[in-house]
C-alpha positions in Angstrom: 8.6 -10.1 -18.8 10.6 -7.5 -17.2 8.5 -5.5 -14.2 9.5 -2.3 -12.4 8.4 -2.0 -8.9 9.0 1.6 -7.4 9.3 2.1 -4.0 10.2 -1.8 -3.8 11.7 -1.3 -0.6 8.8 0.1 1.2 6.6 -2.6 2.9 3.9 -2.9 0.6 6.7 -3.0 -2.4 9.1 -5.3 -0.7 6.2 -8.3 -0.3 4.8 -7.6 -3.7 8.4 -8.3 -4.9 8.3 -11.3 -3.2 4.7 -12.3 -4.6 6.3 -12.0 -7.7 9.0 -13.7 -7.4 7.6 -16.9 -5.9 4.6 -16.9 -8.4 6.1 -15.9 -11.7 9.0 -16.2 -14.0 9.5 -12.3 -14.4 12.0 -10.6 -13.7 11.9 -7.6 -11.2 13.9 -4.5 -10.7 13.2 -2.0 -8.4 13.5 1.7 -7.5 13.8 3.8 -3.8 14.9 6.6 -2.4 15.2 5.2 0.6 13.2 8.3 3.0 10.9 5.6 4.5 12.8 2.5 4.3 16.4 0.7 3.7 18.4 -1.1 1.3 18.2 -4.0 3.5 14.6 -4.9 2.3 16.1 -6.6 -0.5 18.5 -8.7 1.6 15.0 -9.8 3.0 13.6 -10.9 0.0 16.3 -12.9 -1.2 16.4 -14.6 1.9 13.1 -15.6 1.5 12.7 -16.1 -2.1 16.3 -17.5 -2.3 16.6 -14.5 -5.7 18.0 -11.7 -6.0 17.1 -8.5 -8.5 18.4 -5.8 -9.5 17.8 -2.6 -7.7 18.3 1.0 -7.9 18.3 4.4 -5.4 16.5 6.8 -7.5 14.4 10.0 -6.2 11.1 9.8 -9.0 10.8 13.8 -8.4 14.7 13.4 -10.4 13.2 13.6 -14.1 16.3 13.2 -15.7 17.4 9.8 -13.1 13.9 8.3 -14.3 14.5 8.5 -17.9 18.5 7.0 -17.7 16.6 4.1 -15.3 14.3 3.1 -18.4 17.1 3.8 -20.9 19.1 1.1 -19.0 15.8 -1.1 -19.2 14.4 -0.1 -22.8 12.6 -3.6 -22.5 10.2 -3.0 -19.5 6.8 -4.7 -20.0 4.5 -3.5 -16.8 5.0 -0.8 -14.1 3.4 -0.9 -10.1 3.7 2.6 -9.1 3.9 2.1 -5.6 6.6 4.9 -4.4 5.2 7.9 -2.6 4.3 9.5 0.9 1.6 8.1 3.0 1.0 9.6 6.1 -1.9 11.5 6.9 -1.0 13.1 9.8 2.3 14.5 8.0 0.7 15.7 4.5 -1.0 17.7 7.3 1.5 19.3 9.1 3.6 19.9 5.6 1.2 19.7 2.2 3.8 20.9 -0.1 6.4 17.9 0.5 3.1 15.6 -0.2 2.0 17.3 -3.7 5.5 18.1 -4.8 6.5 13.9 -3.9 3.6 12.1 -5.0 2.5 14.1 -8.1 5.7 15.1 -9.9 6.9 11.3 -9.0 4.0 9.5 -10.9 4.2 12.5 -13.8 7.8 11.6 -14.3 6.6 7.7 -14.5 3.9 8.8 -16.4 6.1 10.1 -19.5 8.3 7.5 -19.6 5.4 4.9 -19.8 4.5 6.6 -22.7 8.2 7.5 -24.2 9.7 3.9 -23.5 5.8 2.4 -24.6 5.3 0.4 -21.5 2.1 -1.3 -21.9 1.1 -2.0 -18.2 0.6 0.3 -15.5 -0.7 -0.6 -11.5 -0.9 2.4 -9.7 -1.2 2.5 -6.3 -3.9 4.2 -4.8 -6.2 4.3 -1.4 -9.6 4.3 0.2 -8.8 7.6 1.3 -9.4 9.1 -1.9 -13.4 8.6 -0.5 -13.5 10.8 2.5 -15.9 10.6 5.3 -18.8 8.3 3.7 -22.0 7.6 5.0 -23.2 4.5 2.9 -20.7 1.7 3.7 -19.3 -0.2 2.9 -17.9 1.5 0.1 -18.4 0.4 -3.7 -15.6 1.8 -7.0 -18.6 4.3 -7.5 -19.3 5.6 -4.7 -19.0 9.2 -4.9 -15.5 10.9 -3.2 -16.5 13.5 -0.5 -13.7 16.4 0.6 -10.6 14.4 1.1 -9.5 14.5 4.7 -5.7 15.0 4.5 -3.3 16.3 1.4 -1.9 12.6 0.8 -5.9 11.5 -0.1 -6.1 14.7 -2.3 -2.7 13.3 -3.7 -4.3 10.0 -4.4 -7.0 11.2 -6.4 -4.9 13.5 -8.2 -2.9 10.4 -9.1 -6.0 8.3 -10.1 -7.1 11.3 -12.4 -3.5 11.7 -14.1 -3.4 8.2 -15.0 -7.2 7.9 -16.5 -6.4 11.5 -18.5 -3.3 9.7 -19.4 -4.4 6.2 -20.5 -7.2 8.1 -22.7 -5.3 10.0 -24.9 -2.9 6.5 -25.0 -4.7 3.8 -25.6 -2.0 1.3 -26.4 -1.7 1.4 -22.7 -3.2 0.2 -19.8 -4.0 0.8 -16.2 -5.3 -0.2 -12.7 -5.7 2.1 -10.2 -6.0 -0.3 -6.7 -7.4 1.5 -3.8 -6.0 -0.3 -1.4 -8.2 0.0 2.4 -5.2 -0.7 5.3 -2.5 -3.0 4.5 -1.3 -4.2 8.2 0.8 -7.9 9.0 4.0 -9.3 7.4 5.3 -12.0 5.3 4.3 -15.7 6.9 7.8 -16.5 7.4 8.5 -13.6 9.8 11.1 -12.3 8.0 9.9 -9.1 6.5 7.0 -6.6 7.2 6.3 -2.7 8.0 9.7 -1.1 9.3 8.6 2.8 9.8 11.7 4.7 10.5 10.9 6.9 12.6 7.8 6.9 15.4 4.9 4.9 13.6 1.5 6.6 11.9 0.0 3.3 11.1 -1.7 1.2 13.8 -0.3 -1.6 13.8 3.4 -1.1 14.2 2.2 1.3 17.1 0.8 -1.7 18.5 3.4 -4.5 18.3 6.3 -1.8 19.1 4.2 -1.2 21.8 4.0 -4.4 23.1 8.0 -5.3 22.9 8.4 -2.0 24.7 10.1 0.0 22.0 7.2 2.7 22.7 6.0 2.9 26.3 2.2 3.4 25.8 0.0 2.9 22.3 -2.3 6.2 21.7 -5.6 5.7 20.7 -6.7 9.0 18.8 -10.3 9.5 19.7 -13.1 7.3 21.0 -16.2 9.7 20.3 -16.8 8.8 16.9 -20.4 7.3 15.8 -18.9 3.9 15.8 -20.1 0.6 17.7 -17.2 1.0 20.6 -16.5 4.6 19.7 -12.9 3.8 17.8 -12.3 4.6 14.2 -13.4 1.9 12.0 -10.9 0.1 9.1 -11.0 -2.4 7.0 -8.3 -4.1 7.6 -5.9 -6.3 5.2 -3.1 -8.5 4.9 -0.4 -7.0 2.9 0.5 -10.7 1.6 -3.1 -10.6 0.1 -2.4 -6.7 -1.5 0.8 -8.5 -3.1 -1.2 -11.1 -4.3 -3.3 -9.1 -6.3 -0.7 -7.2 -7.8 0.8 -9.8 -9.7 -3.3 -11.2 -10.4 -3.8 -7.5 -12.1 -1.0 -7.5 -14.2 -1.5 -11.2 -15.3 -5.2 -10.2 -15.8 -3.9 -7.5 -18.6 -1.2 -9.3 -19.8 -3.7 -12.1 -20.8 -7.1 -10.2 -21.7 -7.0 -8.6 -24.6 -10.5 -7.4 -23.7 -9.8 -6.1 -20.1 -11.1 -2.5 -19.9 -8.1 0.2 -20.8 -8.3 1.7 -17.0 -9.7 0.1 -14.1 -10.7 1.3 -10.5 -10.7 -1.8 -8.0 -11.1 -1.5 -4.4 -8.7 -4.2 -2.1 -10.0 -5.0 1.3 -11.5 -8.0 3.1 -15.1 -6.1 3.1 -15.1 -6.3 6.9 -15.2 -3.3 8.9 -13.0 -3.7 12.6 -12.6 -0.9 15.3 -9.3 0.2 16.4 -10.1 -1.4 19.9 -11.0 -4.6 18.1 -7.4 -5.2 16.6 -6.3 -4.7 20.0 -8.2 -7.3 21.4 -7.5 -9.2 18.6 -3.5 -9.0 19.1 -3.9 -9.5 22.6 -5.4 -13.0 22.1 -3.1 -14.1 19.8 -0.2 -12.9 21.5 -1.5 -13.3 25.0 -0.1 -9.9 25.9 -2.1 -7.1 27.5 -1.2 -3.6 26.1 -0.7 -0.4 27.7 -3.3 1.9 25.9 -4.9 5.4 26.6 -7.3 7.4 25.0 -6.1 10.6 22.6 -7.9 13.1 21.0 -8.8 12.5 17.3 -5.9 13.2 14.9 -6.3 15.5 12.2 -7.3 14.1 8.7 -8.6 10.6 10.3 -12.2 9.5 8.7 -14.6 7.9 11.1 -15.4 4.4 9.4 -14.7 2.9 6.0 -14.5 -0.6 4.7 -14.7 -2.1 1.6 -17.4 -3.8 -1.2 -14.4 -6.3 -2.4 -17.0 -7.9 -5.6 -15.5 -6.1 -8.3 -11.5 -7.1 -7.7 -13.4 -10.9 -6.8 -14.8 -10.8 -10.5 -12.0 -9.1 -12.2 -9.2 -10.3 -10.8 -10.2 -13.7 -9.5 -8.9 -13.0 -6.2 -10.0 -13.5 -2.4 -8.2 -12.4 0.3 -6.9 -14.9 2.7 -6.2 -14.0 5.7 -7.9 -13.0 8.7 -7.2 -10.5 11.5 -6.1 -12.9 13.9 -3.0 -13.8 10.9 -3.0 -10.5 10.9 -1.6 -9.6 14.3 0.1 -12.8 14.6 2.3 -12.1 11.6 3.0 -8.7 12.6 4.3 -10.2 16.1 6.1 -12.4 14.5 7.9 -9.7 12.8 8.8 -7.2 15.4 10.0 -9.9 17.4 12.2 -10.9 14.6 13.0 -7.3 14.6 14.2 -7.8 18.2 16.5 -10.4 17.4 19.1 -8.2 15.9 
């Protein structure tokens, strides 16, 4: 089985590679462009898988680039569509870069899945793609509401390509996994979320916080109609998203009957508050964090979290971790970051 990972060195890619890589005997190649990440991902993962794969720096919106990529690799057996942009706050402040990156990329991937007859398709989706939802948590039917931000609207764009797509093929197959927030690193310390340039996602603002990288962690509102006031998440391991990954592609590679295209939600089912996972890092790091209260940023949904059943039935998975391995992973990384 030969796998294509796009956007493998992102941090969501890079542990899924190495997912893979411990738990299967496929082989993995990978696409970037690099605008969000390094080449030094993969010297990561071969450190800690003790492998190395084969990897490529190619733009998706490059139709041409994408075709020549599975040329090279005419023998490609499952794609995981991870590769696009995923801030809110920035597909905010510029829309077009967001529709023009995350649709035309997954079109492009699109076609060749069909040309090169790729069977298997995971593509990666979010919970944003619900809006603001007053029933939680939040089942694969509940009903979207306006999306908050372009990069949501991008997202269910994307999950509506690939069901229009898999319908008129159906000698494919696809999952779409809404993943709810991805946070920690790999167990070993050695690779996690690197954002280039000053963090969107909690987390990283946190633990860069705390080594003194930034000099104060921004909390963006704490009016909301929440228990403590701070936006509510759901909150889980990226080691545990990986896992899943490879657990939905084994699930259609070995079920003839699994359903053509799937929708599957990937969170613990736990809702936290933003003030919560401080607490939480500061009692497993015993470091007390420098925090103020911001307005709300624009595009952020009050409170979301997950009903996990349906990836527990299909896939047979379970997420692991808690939010105490959480934080304490994602330490461990930025102080490994420190190192160097």
């Amino acid at each position: 089985m030969k796998i294509l990972i796009t956007g493998g060195a992102g941090y969501i890619g890079s542990h899924t590679i190495i997912e893979m890589l411990e738990t299967t005997n496929w082989e993995v190649i990978a696409v970037d462009n690099y605008s969000n990440s390094t080449e030094d991902t993969y010297e990561r993962i071969e450190k800690i898988t003790g492998k190395a794969i084969k990897y490529y720096n190619i733009d998706l919106k490059d139709k041409d680039a994408t075709h020549k990529l599975f040329l090279e690799h005419n023998d490609i057996q499952g794609i995981i569509h991870f590769a696009a942009f995923k801030s809110v706050s920035e597909s905010v402040a510029n829309p077009l870069m967001y529709y023009d990156n995350n649709i035309n990329s997954l079109l492009n991937i699109l076609a060749c899945q069909k040309a090169f007859k790729v069977p298997y398709l995971i593509f990666s989706s979010s919970c944003s793609v619900y809006g603001n939802i007053n029933e939680l948590p939040v089942t694969e039917e509940t009903p979207f509401n306006k999306t908050e931000s372009p990069y949501a609207y991008t997202k269910q764009i994307g999950e509506q390509l690939v069901a229009d797509f898999i319908k008129v093929n159906p000698a494919l197959k696809a999952i779409s996994l809404r993943y709810f927030n991805p946070v920690g690193a790999h167990k070993s310390g050695l690779n996690g979320e690197l954002p280039l340039s000053t963090p969107s996602n909690l987390v990283p603002y946190i633990t860069q916080s705390a080594i003194g990288k930034l000099s104060q962690l921004t909390i963006f509102g704490n009016d909301y109609n929440t228990k403590d006031g701070t936006c509510v998440r759901d909150y889980i391991h990226v080691s545990d998203i990986a896992s899943a990954h490879v657990l939905a592609l084994q699930q259609l590679i070995k079920t003839p009957h699994f359903p053509s295209q799937s929708i599957i939600n990937l969170g613990t089912g736990v809702g936290v508050t933003v003030l919560e996972v401080i607490e939480a890092f500061e009692k497993v790091t015993d470091k007390k964090l420098n925090y103020t209260i911001g307005e709300r940023r624009a595009g952020d949904v009050a409170a979301i979290y997950a009903n996990n059943d349906k990836a527990k039935k299909l896939l047979n998975w379970k997420p692991i971790y808690t939010i105490e391995d959480m934080m304490r992973s994602a330490w461990k990384w930025e102080q490994c970051l420190n190192k160097k």
